[in-house]
N, C-alpha and C positions, 0 to 999 in steps of 0.2 A: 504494500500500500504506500499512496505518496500522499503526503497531510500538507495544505498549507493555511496556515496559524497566524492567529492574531495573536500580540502581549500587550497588554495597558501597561503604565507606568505607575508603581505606589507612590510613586512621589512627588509627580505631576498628572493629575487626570485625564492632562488632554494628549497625553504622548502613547504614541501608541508603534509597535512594529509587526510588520506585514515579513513573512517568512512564508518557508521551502524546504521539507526533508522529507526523506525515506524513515526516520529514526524520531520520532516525537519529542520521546524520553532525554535521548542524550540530546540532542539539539536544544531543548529547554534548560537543562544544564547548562552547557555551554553559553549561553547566555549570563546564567549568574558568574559564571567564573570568566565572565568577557574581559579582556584587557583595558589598564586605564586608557581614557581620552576615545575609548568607542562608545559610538551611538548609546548601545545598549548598558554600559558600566556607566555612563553620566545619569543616567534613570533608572537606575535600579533600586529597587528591587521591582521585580516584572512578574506579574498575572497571567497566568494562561486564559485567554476571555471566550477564544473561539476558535477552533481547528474545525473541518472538512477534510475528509479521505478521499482520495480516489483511487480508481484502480488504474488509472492510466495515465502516466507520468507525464503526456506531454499537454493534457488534459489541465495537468496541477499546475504546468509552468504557467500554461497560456490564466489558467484563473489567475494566479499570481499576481503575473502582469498588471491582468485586469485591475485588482486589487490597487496598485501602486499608481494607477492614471491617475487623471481626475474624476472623472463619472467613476469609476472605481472605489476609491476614496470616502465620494459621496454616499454610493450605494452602502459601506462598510459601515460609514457613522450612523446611516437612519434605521439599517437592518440586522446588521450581524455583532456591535459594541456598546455596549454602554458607556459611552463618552460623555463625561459631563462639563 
């Protein structure tokens, strides 16, 4: 399966990252143990908010994507995060 996952930030509500793996578990980890001065170590600590499986990896990339546009974006904050 290929997941790709939303994280809120606990430290800022309106931060949020849009992801891509085969491996949920460890990928979610790797986050907390991100290096200083990345995206994800300045907002940490991070919320699993929303993940989607799919079976077909090129499936997961292209939503991805989608995810990361602007209609993308949009679609994420009205329907798939609790953003406040």
């Amino acid at each position: 399966m290929c997941y790709v996952y939303t994280l809120i930030s606990q430290k800022d509500k309106t931060k949020f990252y849009i992801g891509y793996t085969e491996n949920l578990k460890r990928r979610v980890n790797e986050h907390k143990d991100s290096p200083p001065h990345s995206y994800t170590h300045r907002y940490a600590p991070w919320k699993l908010e929303t993940y989607i499986a799919f079976s077909d990896k090129k499936l997961a990339e292209r939503f991805e994507l989608y995810l990361k546009s602007h209609s993308g974006r949009a679609f994420l904050k009205r329907r798939l995060v609790a953003i406040e």
